[in-house]
Each structure stands twice: as structure tokens, then as C-alpha cells.
DSSP file (Angstrom, degrees, kcal/mol; ACC not computed):
  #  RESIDUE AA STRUCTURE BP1 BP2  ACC     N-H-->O    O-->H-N    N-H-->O    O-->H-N    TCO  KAPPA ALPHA  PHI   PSI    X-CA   Y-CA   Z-CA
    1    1 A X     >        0   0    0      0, 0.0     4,-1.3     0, 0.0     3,-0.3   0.000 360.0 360.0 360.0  67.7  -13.8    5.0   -7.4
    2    2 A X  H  >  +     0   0    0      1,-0.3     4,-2.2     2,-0.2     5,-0.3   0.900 360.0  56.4 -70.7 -48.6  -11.6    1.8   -8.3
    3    3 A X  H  4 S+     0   0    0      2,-0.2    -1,-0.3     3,-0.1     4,-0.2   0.879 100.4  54.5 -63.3  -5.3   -8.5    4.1   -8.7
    4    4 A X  H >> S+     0   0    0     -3,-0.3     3,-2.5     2,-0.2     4,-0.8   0.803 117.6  49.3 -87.3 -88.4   -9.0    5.7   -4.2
    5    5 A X  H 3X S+     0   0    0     -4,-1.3     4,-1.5     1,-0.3    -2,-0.2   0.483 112.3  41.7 -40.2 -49.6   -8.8    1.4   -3.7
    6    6 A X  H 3X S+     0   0    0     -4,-2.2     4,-0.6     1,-0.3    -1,-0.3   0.392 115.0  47.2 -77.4  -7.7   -5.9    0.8   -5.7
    7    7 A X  H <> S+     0   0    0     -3,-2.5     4,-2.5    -5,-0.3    -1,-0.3   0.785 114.2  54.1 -93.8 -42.4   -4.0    3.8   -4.4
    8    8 A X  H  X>S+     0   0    0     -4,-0.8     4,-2.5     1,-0.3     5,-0.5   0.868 109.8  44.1 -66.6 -35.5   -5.1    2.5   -1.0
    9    9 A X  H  X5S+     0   0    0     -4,-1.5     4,-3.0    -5,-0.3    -1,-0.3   0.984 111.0  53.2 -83.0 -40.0   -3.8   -0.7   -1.5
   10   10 A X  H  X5S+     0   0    0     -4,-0.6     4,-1.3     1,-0.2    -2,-0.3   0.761 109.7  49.0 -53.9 -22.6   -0.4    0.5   -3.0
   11   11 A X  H  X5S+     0   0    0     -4,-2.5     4,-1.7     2,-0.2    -2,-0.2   0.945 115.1  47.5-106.2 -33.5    0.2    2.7   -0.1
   12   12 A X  H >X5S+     0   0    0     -4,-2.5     4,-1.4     1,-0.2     3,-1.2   0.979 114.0  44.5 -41.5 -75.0   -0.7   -0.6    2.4
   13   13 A X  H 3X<S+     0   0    0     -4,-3.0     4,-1.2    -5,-0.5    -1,-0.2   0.798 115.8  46.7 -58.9 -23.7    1.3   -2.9    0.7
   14   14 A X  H 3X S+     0   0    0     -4,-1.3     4,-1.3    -5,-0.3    -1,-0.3   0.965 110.5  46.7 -91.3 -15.5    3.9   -0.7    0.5
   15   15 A X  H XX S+     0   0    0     -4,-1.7     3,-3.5    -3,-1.2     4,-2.2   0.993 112.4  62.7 -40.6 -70.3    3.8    0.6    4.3
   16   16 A X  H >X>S+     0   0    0     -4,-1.4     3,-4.5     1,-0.3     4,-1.2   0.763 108.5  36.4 -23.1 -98.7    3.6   -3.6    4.5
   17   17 A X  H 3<5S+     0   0    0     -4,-1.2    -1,-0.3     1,-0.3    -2,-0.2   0.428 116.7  52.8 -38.5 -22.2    7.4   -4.0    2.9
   18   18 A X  H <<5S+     0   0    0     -3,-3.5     4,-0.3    -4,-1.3    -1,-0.3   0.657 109.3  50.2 -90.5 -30.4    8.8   -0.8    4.7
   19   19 A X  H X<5S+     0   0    0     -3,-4.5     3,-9.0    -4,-2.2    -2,-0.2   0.870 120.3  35.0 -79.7 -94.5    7.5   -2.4    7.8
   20   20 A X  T 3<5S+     0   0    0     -4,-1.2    -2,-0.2     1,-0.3    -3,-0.2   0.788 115.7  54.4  -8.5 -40.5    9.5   -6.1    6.8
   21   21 A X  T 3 <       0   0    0     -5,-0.5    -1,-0.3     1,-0.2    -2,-0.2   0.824 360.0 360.0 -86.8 -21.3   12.3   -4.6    5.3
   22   22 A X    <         0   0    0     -3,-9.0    -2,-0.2    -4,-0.3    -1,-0.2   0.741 360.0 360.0-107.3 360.0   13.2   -2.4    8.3
């Protein structure tokens, strides 16, 4: 299931940058 990791990681990193940016 490479694509469940890669979603998983898009929705960290962007949580990540939402965090940063606000």
C-alpha cells in the first residue's frame, strides 16, 4: 500500500506547513 504512505505523508507535511505558517 505505497499510495495509504504517501497520502500519510502529504497530509503530515502539510498539517507540518499549516502548523509554521500560522
Amino acid at each position: 500500500m505505497e499510495i495509504l504512505r504517501d497520502r500519510l505523508m502529504q497530509c503530515f507535511q502539510a498539517g507540518i506547513e499549516r502548523r509554521t505558517s500560522q
